[in-house]
N, C-alpha and C positions, 0 to 999 in steps of 0.2 A: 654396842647397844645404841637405838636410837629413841633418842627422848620424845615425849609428844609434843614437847615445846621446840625439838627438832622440825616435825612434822609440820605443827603449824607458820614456823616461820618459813620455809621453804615449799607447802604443797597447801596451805590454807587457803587459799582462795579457790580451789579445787571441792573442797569437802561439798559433800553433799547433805541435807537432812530431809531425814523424809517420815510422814507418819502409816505404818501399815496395819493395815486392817482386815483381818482374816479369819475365816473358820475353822477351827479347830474338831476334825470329825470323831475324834477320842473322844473329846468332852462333850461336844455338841454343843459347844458354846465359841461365842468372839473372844477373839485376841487379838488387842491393839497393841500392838509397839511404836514407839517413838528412835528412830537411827539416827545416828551420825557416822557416814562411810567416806571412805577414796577410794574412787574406782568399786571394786571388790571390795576390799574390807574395811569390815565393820569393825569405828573406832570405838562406838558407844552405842550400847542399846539398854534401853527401858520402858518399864511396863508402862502405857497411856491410858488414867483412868478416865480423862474424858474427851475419846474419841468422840468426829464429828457424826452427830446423829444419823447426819442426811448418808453419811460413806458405811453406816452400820448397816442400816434401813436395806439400801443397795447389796449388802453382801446376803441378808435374812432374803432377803426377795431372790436372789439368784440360786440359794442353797432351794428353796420350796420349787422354781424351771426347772433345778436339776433332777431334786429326788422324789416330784411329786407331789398333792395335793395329801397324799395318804399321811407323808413324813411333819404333818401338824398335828399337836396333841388334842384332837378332837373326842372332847368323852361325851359321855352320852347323851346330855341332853344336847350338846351342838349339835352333832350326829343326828338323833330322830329331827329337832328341826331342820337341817337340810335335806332328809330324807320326806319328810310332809312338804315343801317346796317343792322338789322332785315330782311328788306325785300329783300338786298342784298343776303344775307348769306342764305335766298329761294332758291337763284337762283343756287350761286354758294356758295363751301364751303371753298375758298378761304378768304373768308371773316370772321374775325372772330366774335366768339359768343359772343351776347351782351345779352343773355337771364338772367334773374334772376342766375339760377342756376347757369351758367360759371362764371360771375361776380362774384358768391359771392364765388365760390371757386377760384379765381384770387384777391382776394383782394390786397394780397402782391405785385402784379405787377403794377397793374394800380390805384388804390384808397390809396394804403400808400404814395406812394411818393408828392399828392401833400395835406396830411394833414400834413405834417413838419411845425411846428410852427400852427395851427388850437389849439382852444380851446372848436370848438362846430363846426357843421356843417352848422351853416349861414353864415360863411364865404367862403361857398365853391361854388357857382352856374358857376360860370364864370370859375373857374379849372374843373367841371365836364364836360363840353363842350371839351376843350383840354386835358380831360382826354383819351374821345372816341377816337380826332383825333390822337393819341398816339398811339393806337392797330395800326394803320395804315402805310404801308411803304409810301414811294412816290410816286409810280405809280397808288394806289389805293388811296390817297387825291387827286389826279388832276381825278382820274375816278369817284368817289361818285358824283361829282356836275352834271356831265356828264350822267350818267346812273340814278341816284335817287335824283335828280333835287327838288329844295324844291318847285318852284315856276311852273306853267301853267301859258304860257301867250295866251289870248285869243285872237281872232282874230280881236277884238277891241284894245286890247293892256293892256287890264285888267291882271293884275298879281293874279292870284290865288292861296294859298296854295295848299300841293299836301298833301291830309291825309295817312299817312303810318300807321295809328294803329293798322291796319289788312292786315298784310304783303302777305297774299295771294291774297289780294283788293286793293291793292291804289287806292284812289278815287279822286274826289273833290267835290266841290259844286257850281255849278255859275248860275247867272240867265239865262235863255234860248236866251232870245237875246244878250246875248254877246257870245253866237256860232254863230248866223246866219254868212254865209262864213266860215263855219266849216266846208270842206268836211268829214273828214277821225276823227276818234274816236283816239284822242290825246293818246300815248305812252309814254312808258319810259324805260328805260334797252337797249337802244337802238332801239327801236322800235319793242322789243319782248312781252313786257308786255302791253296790250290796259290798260286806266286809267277806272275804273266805274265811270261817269257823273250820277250825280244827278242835274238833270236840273231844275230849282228855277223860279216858279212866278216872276211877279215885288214887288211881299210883302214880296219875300223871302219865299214862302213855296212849299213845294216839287210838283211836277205834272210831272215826270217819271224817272227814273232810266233806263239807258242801258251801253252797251260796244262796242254798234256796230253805233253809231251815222250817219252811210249811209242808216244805217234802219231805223233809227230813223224817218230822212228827209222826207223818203220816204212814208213811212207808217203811223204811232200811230199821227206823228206831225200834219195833219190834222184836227183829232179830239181834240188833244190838242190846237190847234191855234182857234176853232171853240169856245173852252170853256172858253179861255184866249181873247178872242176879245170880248164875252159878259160880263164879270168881268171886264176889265182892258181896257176900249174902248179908250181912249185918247193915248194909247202906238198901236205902228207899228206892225203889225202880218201878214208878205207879203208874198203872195200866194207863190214864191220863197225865202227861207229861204239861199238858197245857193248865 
């Protein structure tokens, strides 16, 4: 048998220690160890509860190059506001880029700073939200709400989301009787962009899509109110929709 007090007096000045810092894709979280080796083996290892930020920081930023912009727990309100940025940054390019691509070559800017102290990305849904609003000066946090609006409110007072996932489309979805007294096909950007209305049965399923909801009135809703009053006879379908 050899003793460790063998070891140290004859290969100690040898040893090595070192502290490692790695991802663990099971958990999806870090693990830091603390070694003591020769050569190969490891004469001692233990758990490091406080690895260096700046070597974690580095591992969170290399796991998000590898797997992705998707592999952040972005829930929904991050989400739509990246997707209203998106469709901003259509418009104009004052806005800046929230695409995969920019993000992930901007990590150092906007995604390091608020993983300081993170050990996994489930800690992060609520700083990815004030992450977005971060790329942004002052003039353009008081314009976002203003120009790419999350909510349509309908002429009953119904609050609708506004779907941005197809930034050349914002749409929404609402049942059709909560336009009636809807003259004009709801906007945004200022009244540059018309929204695509997907106008919804009372079962909630679709029966027309437009952009131009004075045409709508005018024209198709005839035939559609003729088809929705023999399906759905207990709801209001009035000859004046306006």
């Amino acid at each position: 048998e050899i003793s460790r007090g063998d070891i140290e007096m004859h290969f100690g000045d040898q040893f090595e220690r070192d502290e490692i810092v790695e991802w663990t894709t099971a958990t999806r979280r870090i693990r830091a160890r603390r070694r003591e080796r020769l050569g190969a083996i490891v004469l001692n290892e233990e758990r490091l509860s406080d690895p260096d930020p700046r070597a974690v920081t580095s591992v969170l930023l290399d796991v998000v190059r590898r797997e992705g912009i998707a592999s952040l727990p972005w829930r929904d309100e991050a989400r739509t506001k990246r997707e209203r940025l998106a469709f901003l940054r259509t418009r104009n390019s004052e806005w800046p880029d929230v695409s995969d691509d920019a993000l992930l070559a901007t990590l150092d800017e906007w995604l390091a700073p608020i993983l300081a102290g993170r050990s996994s990305f489930a800690e992060l849904p609520g700083d990815l939200d004030r992450a977005m609003m971060s790329m942004l000066d002052w003039e353009q946090r008081v314009r976002l709400d203003r120009l790419a609006p999350v909510h349509y409110v309908a002429p009953t007072g119904t609050r609708v989301a506004i779907d941005y996932s197809d930034p050349s489309a914002p749409s929404i979805s609402i049942r059709l009787q909560e336009m009636f007294g809807g003259r004009a096909t709801p906007t945004i950007d200022g009244g540059a962009v018309p929204l695509t209305v997907e106008l919804l049965s009372p079962a909630r399923r679709p029966v027309q899509v437009t952009r131009d909801l004075a045409g709508f009135w005018a024209g198709s809703y005839f035939d559609v109110r003729r088809d929705l009053r023999g399906r759905y006879p207990k709801h209001v379908w009035p000859e004046d929709p306006l």
